[in-house]
N, C-alpha and C positions, 0 to 999 in steps of 0.2 A: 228372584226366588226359585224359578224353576234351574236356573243353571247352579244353583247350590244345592238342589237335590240331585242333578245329572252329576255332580263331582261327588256328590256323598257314593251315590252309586256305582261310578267309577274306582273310587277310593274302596269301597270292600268286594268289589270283585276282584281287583292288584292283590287287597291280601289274602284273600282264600286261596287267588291263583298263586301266591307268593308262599303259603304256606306247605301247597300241594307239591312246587317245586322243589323244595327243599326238603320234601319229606323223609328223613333219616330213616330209611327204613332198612337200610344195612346195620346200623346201630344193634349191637348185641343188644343192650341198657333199654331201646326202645322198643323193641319184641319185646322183650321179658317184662317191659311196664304193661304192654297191651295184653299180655297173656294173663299177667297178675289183674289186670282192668275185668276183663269178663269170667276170670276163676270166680274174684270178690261180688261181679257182679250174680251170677247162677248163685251161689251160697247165700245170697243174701235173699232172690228170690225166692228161693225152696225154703229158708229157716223163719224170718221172718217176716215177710209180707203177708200173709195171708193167717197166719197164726195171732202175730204179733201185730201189725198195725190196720188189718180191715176189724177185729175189735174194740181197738182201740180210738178208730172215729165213730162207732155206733157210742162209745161211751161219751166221746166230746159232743157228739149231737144229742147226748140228753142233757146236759147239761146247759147248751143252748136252746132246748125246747121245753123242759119240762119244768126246768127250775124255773121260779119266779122270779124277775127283777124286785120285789114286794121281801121276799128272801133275802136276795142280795143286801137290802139296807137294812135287816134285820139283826144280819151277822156281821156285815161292816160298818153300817152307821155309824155318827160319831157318838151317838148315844149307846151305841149296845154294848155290853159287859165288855170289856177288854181283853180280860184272859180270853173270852168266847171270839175274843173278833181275832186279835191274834192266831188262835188253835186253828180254826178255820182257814185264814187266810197263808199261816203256813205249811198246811196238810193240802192243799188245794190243787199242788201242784200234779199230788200224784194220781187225781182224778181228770187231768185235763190233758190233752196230745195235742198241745200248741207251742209254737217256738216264738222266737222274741215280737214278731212283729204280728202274729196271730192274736196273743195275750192285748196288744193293745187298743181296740176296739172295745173288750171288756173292761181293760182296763178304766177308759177315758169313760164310760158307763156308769160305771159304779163311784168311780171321782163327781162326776159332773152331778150324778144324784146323791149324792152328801157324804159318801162314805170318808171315814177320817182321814188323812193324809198317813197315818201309823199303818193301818191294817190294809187299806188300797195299796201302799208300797209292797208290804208283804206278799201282796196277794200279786202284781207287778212282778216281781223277783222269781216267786215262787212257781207259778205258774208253769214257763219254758224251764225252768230250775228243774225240777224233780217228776216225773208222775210214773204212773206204773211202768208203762212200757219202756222209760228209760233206765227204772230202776231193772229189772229183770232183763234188759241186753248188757246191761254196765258190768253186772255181775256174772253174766253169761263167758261174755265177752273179755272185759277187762281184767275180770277176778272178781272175786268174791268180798274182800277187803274193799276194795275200790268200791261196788257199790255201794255196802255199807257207809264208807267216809262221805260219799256224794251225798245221800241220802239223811245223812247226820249235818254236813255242812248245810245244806240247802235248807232244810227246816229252820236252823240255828241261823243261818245266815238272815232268813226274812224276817225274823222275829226281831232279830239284833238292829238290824236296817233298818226296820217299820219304827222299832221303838225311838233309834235315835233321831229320826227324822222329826218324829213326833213331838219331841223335845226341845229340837231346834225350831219349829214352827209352834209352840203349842198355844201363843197366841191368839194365832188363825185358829187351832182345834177349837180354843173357848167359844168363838165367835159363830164357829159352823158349829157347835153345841147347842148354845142356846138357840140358833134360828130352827132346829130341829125338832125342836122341844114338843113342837104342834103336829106333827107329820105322822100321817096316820097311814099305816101301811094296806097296800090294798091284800084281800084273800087270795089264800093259793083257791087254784083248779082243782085240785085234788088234794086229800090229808098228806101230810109230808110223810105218813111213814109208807106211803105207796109208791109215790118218787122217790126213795131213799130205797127201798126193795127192791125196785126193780132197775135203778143206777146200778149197786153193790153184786146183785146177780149176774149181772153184765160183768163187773169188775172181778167176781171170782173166778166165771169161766176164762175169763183173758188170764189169770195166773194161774190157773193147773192147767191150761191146754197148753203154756209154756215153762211147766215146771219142768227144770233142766235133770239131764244124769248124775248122780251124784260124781264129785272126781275120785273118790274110792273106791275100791271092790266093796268096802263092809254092807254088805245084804240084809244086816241086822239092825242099821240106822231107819231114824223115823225118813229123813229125807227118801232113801230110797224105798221105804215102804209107800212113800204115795205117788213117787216116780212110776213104781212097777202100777200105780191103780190109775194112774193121774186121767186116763181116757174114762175110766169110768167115773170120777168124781164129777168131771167135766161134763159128761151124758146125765150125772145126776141133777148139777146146776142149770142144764138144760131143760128140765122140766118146770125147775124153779123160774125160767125164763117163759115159758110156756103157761103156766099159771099167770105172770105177770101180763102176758102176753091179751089174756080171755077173761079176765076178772077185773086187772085196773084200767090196761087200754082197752078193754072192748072191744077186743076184735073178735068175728066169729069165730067160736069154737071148729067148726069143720074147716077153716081153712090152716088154723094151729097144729089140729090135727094129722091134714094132711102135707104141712113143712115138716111134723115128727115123722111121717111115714116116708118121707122122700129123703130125709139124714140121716133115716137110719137104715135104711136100704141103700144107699148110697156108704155108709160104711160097712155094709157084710159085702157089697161088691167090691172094694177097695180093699178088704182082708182078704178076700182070695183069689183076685185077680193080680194084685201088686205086691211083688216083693220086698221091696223097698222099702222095711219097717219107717223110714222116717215120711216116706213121700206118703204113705197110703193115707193117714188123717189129713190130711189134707183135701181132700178129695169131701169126704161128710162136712167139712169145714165150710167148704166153698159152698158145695151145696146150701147146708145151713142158713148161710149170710144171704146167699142169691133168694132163699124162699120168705128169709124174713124181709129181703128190700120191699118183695112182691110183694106181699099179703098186707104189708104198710104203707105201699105205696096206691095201694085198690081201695083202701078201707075208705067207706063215706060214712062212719058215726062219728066220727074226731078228725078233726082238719089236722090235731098237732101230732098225728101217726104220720101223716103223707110227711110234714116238715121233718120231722123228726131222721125220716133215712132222706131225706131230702140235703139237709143240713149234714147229715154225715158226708153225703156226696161231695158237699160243698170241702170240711175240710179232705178229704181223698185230692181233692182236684188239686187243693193249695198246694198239701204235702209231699203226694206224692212225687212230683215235676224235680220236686228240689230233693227231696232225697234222694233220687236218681242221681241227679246233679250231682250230690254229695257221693256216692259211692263211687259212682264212677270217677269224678277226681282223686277222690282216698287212692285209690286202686291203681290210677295211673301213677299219683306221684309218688305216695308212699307205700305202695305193694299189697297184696293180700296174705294176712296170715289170721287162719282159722286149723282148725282138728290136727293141731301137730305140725302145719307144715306154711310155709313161709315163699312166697314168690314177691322180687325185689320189686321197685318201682323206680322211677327216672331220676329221684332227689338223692345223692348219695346221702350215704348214713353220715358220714363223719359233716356233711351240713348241720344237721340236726342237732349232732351233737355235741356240737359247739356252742348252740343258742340255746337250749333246753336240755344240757345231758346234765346229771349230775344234780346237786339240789340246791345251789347256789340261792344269795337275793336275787341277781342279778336273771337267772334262768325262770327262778319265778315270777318275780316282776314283768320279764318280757312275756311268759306267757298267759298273762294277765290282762298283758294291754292286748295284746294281740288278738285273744279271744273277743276282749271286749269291744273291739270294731270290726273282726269281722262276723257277715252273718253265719249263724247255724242254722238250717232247717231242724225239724223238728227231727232227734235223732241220727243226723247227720255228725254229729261231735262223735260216737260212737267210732262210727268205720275209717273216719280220721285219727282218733287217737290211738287207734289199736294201729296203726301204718305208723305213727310215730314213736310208741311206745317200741315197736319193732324195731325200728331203725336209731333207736338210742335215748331217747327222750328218757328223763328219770320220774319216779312215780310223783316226788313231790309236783313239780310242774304241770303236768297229767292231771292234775285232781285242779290245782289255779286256772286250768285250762277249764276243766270240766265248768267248773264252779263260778266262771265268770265270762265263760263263750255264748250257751244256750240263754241265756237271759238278759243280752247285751247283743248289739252291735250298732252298727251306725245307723242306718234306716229308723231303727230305735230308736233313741240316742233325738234324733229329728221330732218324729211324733214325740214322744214327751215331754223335747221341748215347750215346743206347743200349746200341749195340756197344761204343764205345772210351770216353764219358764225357766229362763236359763239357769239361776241361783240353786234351783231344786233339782236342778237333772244335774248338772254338777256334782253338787254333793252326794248324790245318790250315786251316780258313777265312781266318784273316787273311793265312796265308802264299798263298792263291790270290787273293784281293784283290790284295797288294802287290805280288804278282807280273805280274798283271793289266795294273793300273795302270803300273811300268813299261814294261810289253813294251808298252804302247799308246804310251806319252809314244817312245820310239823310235823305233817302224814309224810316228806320225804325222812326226814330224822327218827321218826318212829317205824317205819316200811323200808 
C-alpha cells in the first residue's frame, strides 16, 4: 500500500514536471489564451461577483433557512392542487443560485418527504435551469432574446417534464396520494407573508443593482429611465430590507441602524473619491453585505439569523471555487469577449464550428448531450457559451446547450440515480435531451 501511494506521487510530480517542460510559452495562441484568461477573469470580478452573486447566496440562504420543510409539502405534495404545485415548482428556479448537484440535496428532501414524482421533477430541472441571477447575465451577456428563450424554455421545460413523468408513473402517484391523505403539516415560525417579504426584497435589490444600460441611445424609454435611477431604487429596497431586517428578524434596531449609516457613508465616499462610475457601487455594496453578515451573525434572539448568513457562506464556499474554475477555463480555451471587444483562446474557431456551427440536428443534438454530462457550476454555462458563441457556435445549439447543461451532468445523473432508480433517471435524461435538442433546432430557425 505504501509503495502505491509513493508511485501515485511519483506519477504527478513527472506530470507537473512534464507539463512545466513543455510549456509552449513561445506559442503566439497561448499568450493570447492567458491574456484573454485574466481580461475575462478581472471583468468578471468587477461586473459580477459582488453585484451579482454575493446577493444572490443571501437569497439561497433564505430559502434554506427560513422556508419550512412544512412548506415544501404543502406546494409539492402529492396532494396539493397541481396547477399550485407545478407553478411553484417551475418558477422556483429563479429564486434559487444552485447548479445541478446543489439542487440535489433538496431535491432528494422533498421526494423522500412525499412530494409527487410530477412537481419534485419540475422542481429537479428547474432549479439549476433558471433563477435570477442566470436570467439577468444570459441576457446581459448573451442578448437579450437568449435570455428570454432560456427563461421561456426552462419554465416550459419542467412543467412539460414533471407532467410527463407523472403520467408515466401515475400509478406510484395514486399510491403516494392516498398514504398522504393523514399528513398533517407542521406550522411555519413565522406568517408566510413575512418570509415571502423579506425573500422578494432581497430578490429586487439583486435586480435593479444589476439593471443593465439599455443597448440604445433613446433616453425616453422606461428601460433607461430606471437605469439612469436604478442606485436609487436599490437604496430604496434597502430600507425595505432594513424594516425586514428590525420587525420580522428581530434584530436590534441600533445595530440596522448603524449598517444604514456605514452604506451609506461608504457610498458618498466612493462618489467622490472614485471615478470609475462603474467600480464606485461597489464599494456601498460590499460594505452593505460585510455589515449585514455581522449584525446576523452577533444576533442572540434567533438562532435562524446566525444560520441564515451562515448558510449563505456555505453556498459562497461551494460556488464560488467552481465558478473560478469555470471562468478561467472559458477564458483560456474559448477567449474573452465582453464591451465590444474579443481576445482569442487556445481552441481554434473552425473546431467549434464544425460541432455546433450552424443549426443542424446533428449540432444540436451533440450539444445536448454534451451539456448533459458535463458539470456546470452555477453560472458557469454563462462565460463558456459566450467563448463559444464567439468562436462560431450557432444560437440554435447555444440555447440546447443552455437548456440541458446547468440542470444535468453526470455527478447528477449518479445521485438521482440513487434516489429515483435507473428507469426514472433515464427517462428523465432523455426527455431533457430531446427536449433540448428541439427547442434549439427552433430558436436556431427563428434567430
Amino acid at each position: 500500500m505504501e509503495t502505491k501511494k509513493e508511485i501515485k506521487i511519483l506519477f504527478w510530480i513527472a506530470v507537473i514536471f512534464g507539463l512545466a517542460f513543455f510549456l509552449p510559452i513561445e506559442s503566439t495562441r497561448f499568450n493570447t489564451a492567458i491574456a484573454a484568461t485574466l481580461d475575462l477573469v478581472k471583468w468578471y470580478a468587477r461586473e459580477h461577483v459582488v453585484l451579482c452573486l454575493l446577493p444572490a447566496f443571501f437569497i439561497a440562504g433564505v430559502i434554506s433557512i427560513f422556508v419550512s420543510q412544512g412548506s415544501v409539502l404543502k406546494y409539492f405534495g402529492a396532494n396539493a392542487k397541481k396547477w399550485l404545485a407545478y407553478t411553484v415548482a417551475a418558477v422556483s428556479g429563479t429564486i434559487l443560485a444552485v447548479c445541478s448537484c446543489t439542487i440535489l440535496p433538496l431535491f432528494s428532501s422533498i421526494h423522500k418527504r412525499g412530494a409527487g414524482i410530477g412537481p419534485a421533477i419540475a422542481f429537479l430541472y428547474s432549479g439549476p435551469a433558471i433563477n435570477i441571477l442566470a436570467i439577468i447575465l444570459t441576457a446581459r451577456i448573451l442578448g437579450f432574446e437568449m435570455g428570454v428563450a432560456r427563461t421561456i424554455g426552462a419554465v416550459l421545460f419542467s412543467v412539460v417534464i414533471g407532467i410527463t413523468m407523472s403520467l408515466i408513473y401515475r400509478k406510484e402517484e395514486k399510491v403516494k396520494k392516498e398514504q398522504q391523505m393523514n399528513i398533517v403539516n407542521p406550522p411555519e415560525k413565522r406568517p408566510m407573508w413575512q418570509t415571502s417579504f423579506h425573500f422578494f426584497t432581497l430578490v429586487l435589490i439583486l435586480v435593479f443593482a444589476n439593471w443593465g444600460a439599455p443597448s440604445s441611445d433613446d433616453t425616453s424609454s422606461t428601460w433607461f429611465l430606471i437605469w439612469s435611477y436604478k442606485w436609487y431604487i436599490t437604496g430604496f429596497f434597502g430600507l425595505f430590507l432594513a424594516y425586514s431586517l428590525i420587525f420580522i428578524l428581530k434584530i436590534k434596531w441600533q445595530w440596522v441602524m448603524g449598517a444604514i449609516l456605514a452604506t451609506g457613508v461608504s457610498a458618498l465616499l466612493s462618489t467622490a473619491f472614485i471615478e470609475n462610475q462603474k467600480l464606485s457601487p461597489l464599494v456601498p455594496m460590499i460594505v452593505g453585505i460585510a455589515s449585514l453578515s455581522i449584525i446576523t451573525l452577533f444576533d442572540k434572539k434567533d438562532e435562524d439569523n446566525k444560520e441564515w448568513t451562515l448558510s449563505t457562506w456555505g453556498f459562497a464556499k461551494q460556488i464560488l471555487p467552481l465558478l473560478a474554475v469555470g471562468v478561467v477555463t472559458a477564458g483560456f480555451l474559448l477567449g474573452s469577449t465582453h464591451d465590444g471587444q474579443t481576445v482569442a483562446g487556445v481552441i481554434p474557431n473552425e473546431w467549434i464550428s464544425a460541432l455546433v456551427g450552424g443549426n443542424s440536428i446533428f449540432s444540436n443534438l451533440f450539444a445536448s448531450v454534451v451539456g448533459a454530462f458535463m458539470y456546470f457550476a452555477t453560472l458557469t454555462e454563462v462565460p463558456i457559451l459566450q467563448g463559444l458563441i464567439a468562436s462560431g457556435m450557432g444560437k440554435g445549439p447555444a440555447l440546447a446547450l443552455l437548456l440541458a447543461g446547468p440542470s444535468l451532468s453526470l455527478p447528477n445523473m449518479l445521485v438521482i440515480r440513487g434516489v429515483m432508480g435507473n428507469q426514472k433517471t433515464i427517462i428523465y435524461v432523455a426527455l431533457v435531451v430531446v427536449m433540448a435538442t428541439i427547442s434549439g433546432l427552433l430558436y436556431g430557425y427563428l434567430f
